[in-house]
N, CA, C and O of each residue as an XYZ file, in Angstrom:
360
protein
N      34.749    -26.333     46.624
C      36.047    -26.374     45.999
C      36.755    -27.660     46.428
O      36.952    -27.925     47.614
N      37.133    -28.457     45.403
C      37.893    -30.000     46.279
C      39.438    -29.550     46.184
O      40.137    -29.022     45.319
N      39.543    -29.814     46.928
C      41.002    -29.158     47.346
C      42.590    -30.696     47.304
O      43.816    -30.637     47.389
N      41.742    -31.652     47.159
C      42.810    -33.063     46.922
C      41.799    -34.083     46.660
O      41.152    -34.594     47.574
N      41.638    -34.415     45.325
C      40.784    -35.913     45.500
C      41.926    -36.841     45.388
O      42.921    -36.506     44.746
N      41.856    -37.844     45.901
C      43.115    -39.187     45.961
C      42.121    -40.191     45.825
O      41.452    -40.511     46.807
N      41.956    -40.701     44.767
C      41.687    -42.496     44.230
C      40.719    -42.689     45.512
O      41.124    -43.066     46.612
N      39.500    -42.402     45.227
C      38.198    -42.923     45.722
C      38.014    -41.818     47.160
O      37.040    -41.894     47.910
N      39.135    -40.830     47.340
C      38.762    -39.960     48.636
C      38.207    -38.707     48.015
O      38.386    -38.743     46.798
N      37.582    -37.585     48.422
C      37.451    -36.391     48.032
C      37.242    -35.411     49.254
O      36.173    -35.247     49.842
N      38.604    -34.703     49.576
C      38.459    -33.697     50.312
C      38.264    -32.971     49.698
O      38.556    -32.847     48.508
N      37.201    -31.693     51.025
C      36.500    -30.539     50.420
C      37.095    -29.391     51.444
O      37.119    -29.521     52.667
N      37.489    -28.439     50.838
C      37.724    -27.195     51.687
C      36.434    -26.071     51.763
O      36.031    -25.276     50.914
N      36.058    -26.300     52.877
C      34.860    -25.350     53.270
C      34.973    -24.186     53.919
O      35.807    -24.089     54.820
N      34.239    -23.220     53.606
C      33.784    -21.901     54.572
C      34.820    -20.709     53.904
O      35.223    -20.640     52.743
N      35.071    -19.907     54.918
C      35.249    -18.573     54.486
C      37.373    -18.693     55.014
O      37.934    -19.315     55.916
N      37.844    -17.889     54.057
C      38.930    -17.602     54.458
C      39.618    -17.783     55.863
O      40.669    -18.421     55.913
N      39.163    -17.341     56.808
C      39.214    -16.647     57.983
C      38.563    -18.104     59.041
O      38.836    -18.094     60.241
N      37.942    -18.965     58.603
C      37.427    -19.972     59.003
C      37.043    -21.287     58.014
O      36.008    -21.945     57.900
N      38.686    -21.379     57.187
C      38.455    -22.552     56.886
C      38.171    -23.970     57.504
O      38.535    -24.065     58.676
N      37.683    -24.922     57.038
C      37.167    -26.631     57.333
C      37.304    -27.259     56.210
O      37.540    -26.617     55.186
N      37.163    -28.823     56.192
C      37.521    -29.666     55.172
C      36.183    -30.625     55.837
O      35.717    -30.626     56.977
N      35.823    -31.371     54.687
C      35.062    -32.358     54.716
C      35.837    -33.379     53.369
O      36.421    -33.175     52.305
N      35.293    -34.849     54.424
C      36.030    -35.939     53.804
C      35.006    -36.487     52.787
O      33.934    -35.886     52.868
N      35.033    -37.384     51.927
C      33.403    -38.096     51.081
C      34.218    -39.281     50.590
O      35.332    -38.959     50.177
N      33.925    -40.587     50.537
C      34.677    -41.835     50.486
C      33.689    -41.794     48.875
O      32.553    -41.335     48.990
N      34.109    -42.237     47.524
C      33.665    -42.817     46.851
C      33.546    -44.372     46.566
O      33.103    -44.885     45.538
N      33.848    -44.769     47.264
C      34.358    -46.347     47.499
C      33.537    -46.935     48.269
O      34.061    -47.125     49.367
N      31.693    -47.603     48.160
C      31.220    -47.657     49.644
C      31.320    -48.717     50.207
O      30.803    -49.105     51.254
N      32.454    -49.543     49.040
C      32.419    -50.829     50.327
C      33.866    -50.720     50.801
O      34.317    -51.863     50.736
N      34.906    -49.795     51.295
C      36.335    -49.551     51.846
C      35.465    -49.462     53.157
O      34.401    -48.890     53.396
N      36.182    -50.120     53.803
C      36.128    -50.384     55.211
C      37.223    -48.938     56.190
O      37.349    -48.897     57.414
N      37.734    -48.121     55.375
C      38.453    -47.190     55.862
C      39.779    -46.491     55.018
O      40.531    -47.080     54.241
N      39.820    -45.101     55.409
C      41.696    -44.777     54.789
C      41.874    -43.909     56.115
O      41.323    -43.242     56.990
N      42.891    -44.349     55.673
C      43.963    -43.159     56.107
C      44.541    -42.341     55.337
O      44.849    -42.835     54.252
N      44.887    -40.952     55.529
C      45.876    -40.192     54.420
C      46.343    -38.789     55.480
O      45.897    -38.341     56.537
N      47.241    -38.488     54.745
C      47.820    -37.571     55.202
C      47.619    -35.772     54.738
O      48.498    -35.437     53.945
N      46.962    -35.008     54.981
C      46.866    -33.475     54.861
C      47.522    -32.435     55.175
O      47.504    -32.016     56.332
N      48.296    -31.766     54.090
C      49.087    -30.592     54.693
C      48.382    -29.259     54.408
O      48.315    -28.847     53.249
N      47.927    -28.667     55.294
C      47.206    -27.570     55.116
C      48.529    -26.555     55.543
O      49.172    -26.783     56.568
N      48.843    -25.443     54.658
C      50.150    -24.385     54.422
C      51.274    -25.225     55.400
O      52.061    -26.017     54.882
N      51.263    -24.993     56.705
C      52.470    -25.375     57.163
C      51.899    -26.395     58.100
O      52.672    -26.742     58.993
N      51.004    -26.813     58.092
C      50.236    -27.724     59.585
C      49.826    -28.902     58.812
O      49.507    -28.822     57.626
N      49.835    -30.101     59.548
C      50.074    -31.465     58.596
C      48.360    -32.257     59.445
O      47.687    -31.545     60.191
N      48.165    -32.945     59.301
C      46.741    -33.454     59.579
C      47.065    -35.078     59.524
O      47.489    -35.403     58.415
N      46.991    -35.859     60.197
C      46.713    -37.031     60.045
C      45.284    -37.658     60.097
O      44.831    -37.544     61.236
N      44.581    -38.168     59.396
C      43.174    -38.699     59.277
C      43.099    -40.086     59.027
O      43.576    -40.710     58.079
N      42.586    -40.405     59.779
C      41.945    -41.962     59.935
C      40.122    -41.953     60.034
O      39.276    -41.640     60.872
N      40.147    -42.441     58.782
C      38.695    -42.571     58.635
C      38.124    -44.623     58.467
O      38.436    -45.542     57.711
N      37.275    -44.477     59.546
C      36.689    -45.835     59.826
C      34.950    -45.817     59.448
O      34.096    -45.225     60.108
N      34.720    -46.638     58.204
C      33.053    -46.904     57.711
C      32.800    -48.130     58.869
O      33.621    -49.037     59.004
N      31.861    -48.062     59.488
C      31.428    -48.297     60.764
C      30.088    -49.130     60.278
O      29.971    -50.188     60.895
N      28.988    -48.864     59.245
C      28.187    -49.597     58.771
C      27.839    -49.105     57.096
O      28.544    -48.331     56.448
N      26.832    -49.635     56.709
C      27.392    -49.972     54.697
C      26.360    -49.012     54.367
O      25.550    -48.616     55.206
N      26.375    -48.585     53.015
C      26.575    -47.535     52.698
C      24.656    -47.025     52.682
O      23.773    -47.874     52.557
N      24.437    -45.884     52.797
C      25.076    -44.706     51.904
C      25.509    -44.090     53.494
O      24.824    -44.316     54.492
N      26.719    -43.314     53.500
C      27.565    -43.167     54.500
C      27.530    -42.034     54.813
O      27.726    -41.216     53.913
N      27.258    -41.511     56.268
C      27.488    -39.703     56.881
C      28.039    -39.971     57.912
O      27.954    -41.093     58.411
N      28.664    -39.070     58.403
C      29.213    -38.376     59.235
C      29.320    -38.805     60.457
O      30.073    -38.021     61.035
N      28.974    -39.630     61.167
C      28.768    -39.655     62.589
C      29.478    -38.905     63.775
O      28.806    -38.226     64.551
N      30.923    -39.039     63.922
C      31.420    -38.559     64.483
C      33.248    -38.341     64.167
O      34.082    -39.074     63.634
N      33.330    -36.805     64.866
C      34.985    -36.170     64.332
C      35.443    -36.011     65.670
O      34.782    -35.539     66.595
N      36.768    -36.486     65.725
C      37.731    -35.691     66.995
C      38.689    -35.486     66.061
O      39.089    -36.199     65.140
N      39.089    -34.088     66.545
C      40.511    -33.369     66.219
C      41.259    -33.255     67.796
O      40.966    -32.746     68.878
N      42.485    -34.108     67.181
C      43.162    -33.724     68.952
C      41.891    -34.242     70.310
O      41.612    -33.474     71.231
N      41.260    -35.653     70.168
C      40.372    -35.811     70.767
C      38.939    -35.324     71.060
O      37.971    -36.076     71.170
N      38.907    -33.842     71.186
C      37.524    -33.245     71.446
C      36.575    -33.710     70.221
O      37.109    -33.708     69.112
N      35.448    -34.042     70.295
C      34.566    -34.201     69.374
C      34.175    -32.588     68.351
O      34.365    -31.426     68.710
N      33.625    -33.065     67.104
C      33.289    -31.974     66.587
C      32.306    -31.796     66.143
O      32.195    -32.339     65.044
N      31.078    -31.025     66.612
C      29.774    -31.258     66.474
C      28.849    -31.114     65.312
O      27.632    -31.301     65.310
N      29.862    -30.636     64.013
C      28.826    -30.894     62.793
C      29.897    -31.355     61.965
O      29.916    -30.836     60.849
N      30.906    -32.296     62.242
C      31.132    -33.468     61.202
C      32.303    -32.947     60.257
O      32.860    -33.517     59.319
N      32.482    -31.799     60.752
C      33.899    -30.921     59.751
C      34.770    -30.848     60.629
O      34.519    -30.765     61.831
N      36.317    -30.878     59.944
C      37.094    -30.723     60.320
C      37.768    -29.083     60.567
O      38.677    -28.829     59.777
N      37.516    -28.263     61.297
C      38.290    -26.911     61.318
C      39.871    -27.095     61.005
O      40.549    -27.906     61.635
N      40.315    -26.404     60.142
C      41.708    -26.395     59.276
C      42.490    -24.820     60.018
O      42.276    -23.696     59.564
N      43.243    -25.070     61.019
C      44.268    -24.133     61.256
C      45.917    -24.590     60.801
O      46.475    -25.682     60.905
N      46.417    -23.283     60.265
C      47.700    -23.002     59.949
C      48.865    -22.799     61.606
O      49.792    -22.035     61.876
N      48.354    -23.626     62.164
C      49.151    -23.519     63.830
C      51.073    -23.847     63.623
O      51.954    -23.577     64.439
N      51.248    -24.633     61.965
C      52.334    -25.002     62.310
C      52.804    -26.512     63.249
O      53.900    -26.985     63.547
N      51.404    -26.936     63.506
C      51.366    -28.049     64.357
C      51.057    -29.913     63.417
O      50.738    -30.049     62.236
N      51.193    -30.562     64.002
C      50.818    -31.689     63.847
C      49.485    -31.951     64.634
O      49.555    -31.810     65.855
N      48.071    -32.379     63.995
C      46.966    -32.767     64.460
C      46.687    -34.036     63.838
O      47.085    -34.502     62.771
N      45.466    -34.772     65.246
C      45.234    -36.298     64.311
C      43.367    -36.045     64.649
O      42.686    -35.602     65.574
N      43.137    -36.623     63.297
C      42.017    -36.687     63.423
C      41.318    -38.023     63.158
O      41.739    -38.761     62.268
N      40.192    -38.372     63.956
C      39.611    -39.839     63.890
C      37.887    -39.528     63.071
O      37.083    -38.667     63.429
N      37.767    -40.211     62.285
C      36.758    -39.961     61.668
C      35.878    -40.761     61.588
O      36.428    -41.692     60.999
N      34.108    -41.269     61.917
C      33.295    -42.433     61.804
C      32.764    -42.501     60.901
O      33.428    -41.529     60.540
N      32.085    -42.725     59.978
C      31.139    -42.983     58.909
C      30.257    -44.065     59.369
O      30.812    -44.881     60.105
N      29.365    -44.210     59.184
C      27.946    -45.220     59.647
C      27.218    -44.776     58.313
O      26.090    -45.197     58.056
């Protein structure tokens, strides 16, 4: 289900109710990076995504709030909070 495509971005809302995630997909493979902003119900997301080497582009590495995230998705909570997330592409 894409839940916001924005001019060459396509977020994806993944998984089950109860354990939603988002995945990012750049259509653009020579952007060197975006940034954008995500409001999931009341909790806002900042994302900075950096292409690290040229294309065809995955995942390398996610921190939410620093901790790494070990398969490349972003977990989406309604905390009411402000989170930043750093994103690699290679």
């Amino acid at each position: 289900m894409l839940c916001a495509p924005c001019q060459g971005v396509v977020l994806q809302a993944l998984g089950a109710a109860e354990n939603p995630e988002c995945r990012i997909d750049l259509l653009h493979p020579d952007w060197p990076g975006i940034q954008l902003h995500y409001r999931f119900h009341e909790t806002l997301y900042h994302i900075d995504v950096s292409v690290l080497g040229p294309p065809p582009h995955q995942t390398q590495r996610v921190w939410l709030d620093e901790p790494g995230q070990p398969d490349g998705d972003i977990p989406l909570v309604d905390d009411h909070n402000e989170h930043f997330v750093r994103l690699e592409l290679a």
